[in-house]
C-alpha positions in Angstrom: -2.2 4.7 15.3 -1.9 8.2 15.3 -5.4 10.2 15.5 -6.0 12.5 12.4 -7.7 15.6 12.0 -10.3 17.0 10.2 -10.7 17.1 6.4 -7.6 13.9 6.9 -6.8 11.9 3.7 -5.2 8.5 3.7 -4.1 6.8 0.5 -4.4 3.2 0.3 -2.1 1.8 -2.1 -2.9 -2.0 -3.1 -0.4 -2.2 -6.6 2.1 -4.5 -6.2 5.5 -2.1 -7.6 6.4 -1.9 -11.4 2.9 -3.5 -12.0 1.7 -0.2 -14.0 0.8 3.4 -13.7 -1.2 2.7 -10.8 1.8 1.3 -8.9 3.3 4.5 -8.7 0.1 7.3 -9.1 -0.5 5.8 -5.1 2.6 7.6 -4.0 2.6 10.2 -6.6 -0.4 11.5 -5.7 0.8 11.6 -1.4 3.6 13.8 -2.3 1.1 16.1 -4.1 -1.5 16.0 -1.5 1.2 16.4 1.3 2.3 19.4 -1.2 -0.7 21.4 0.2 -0.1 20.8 3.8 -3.3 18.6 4.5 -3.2 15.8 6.8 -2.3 12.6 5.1 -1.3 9.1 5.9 -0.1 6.2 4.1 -1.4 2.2 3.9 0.1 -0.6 1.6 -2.5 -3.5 1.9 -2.3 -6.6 0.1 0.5 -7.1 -3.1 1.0 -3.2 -2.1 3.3 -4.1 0.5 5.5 -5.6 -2.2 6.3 -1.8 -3.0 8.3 -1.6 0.4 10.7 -4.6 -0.7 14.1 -3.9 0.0 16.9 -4.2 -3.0 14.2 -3.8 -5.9 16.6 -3.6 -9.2 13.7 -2.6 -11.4 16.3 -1.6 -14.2 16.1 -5.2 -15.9 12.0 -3.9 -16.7 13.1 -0.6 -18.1 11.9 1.3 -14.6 13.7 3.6 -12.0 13.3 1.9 -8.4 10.7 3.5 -6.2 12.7 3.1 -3.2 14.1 6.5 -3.3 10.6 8.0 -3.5 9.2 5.9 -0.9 12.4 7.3 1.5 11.3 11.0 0.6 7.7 11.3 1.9 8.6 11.8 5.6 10.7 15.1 3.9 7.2 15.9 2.4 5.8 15.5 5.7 4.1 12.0 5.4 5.4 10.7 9.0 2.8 8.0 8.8 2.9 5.0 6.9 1.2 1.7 7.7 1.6 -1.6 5.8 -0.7 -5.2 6.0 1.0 -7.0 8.6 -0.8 -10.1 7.3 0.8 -9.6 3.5 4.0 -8.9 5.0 3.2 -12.0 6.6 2.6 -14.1 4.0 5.3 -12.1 1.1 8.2 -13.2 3.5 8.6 -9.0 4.0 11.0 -7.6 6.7 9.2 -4.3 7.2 12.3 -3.2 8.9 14.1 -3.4 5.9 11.7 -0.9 4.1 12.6 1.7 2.7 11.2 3.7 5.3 9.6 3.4 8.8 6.3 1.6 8.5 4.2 0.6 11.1 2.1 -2.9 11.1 -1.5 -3.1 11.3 -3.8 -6.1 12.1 -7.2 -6.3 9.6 -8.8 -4.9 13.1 -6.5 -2.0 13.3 -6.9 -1.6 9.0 -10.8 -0.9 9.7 -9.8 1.4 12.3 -7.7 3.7 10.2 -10.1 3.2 7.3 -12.9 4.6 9.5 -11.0 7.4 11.1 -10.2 9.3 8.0 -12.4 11.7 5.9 -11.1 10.7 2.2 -9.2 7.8 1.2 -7.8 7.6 -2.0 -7.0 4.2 -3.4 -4.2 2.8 -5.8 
């Protein structure tokens, strides 16, 4: 886990994908945050990791894939990204078939993260 500076945000996104508005204002609003250079950092806990499945086809409910998205925010300058190990766990999710590099975190490790940032912003 990487340490973060002051005035560090970390959005928490908890929506499994394609479940609403919600599902994809978590990401939405890391690119705009990232958009004014301030330290940020990613977590998907819970049906969030769902959002990191590989091969979505979201087209049979009407809705663009968020894969490509999720691929962009190292290019916005979001190198860190965390997911639940314990819901990748139990979803049957091969995080190292994300979209993008994510790195697994233990509850434990969760509440350290959670504690080491100065706003978190939850999806």
């Amino acid at each position: 886990m990487q340490t973060t500076a002051n005035n560090s945000a970390l959005v928490i996104i908890r929506q499994p994908p394609y479940s609403g508005s919600l599902a994809r204002a978590g990401i939405d609003t890391a690119l705009a945050h990232a958009a004014f250079e301030r330290p940020l950092e990613v977590l998907f806990m819970g049906d969030g990791v769902l959002q990191l499945l590989p091969d979505q086809a979201p087209e049979s409910l009407g809705r663009k894939s968020l894969a490509r998205l999720l691929a962009s925010l190292p290019l916005y300058g979001i190198e860190q990204v965390y997911a639940d190990a314990e819901a990748a766990t139990r979803y049957r999710l091969d995080l190292a078939r994300a979209p993008l590099a994510v790195v697994p975190l233990t509850a434990s490790a969760m509440g350290d993260l959670l504690r080491a940032h100065d706003n978190l912003l939850g999806f």
